[in-house]
C-alpha positions as CSV (number, residue, x, y, z in Angstrom):
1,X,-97.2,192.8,-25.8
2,X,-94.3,192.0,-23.1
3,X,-95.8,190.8,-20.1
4,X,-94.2,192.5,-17.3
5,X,-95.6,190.9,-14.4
6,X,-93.9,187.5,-15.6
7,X,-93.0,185.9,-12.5
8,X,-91.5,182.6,-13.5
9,X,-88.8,180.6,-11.6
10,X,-89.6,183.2,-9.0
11,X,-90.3,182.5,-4.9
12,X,-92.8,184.7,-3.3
13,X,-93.4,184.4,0.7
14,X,-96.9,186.0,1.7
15,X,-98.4,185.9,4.8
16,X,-101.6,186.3,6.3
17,X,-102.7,184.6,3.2
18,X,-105.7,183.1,4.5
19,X,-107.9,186.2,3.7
20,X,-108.3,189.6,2.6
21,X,-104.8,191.0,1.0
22,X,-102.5,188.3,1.8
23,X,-105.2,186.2,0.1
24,X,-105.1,188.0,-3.0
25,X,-102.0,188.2,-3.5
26,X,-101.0,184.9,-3.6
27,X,-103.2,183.8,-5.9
28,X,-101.8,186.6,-8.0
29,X,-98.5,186.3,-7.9
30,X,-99.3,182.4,-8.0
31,X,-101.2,183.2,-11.8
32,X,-98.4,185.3,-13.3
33,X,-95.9,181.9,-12.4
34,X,-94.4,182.4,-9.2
35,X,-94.0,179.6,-6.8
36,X,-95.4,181.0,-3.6
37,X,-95.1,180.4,0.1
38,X,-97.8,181.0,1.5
39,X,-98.3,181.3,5.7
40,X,-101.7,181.6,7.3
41,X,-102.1,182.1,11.4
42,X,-105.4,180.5,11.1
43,X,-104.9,176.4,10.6
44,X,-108.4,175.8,9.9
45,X,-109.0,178.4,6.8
46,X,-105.0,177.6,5.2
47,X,-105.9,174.6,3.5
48,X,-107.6,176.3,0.7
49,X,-103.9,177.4,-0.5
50,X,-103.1,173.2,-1.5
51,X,-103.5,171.9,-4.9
52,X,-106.1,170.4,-6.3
C-alpha cells in the first residue's frame, strides 16, 4: 500500500507548537519524515520539541 502522507526531504514550519494543534501536528508531520520547524510563544513549554 502507497503511503501517501510520505513526507521525506520535506520542510514543514508550525507554529504555536507548544500545545494543542500546533502540537500535534508537528509530531505528525515529524513521524511521516518531514524535518519540521517548529515555533512556540511560550519559552518555558518549547523545549519538549528537542531531541532526545
Amino acid at each position: 500500500m502507497k503511503n501517501y502522507m510520505d513526507l521525506t526531504g520535506r520542510v514543514a514550519v508550525v507554529t504555536g507548537a507548544s500545545s494543542g494543534l500546533g502540537y500535534e501536528y508537528s509530531k505528525a508531520l515529524a513521524e511521516n519524515g518531514a524535518k519540521v520547524a517548529a515555533f512556540a510563544g511560550r519559552a518555558d513549554s518549547s523545549c519538549f520539541l528537542l531531541p532526545s
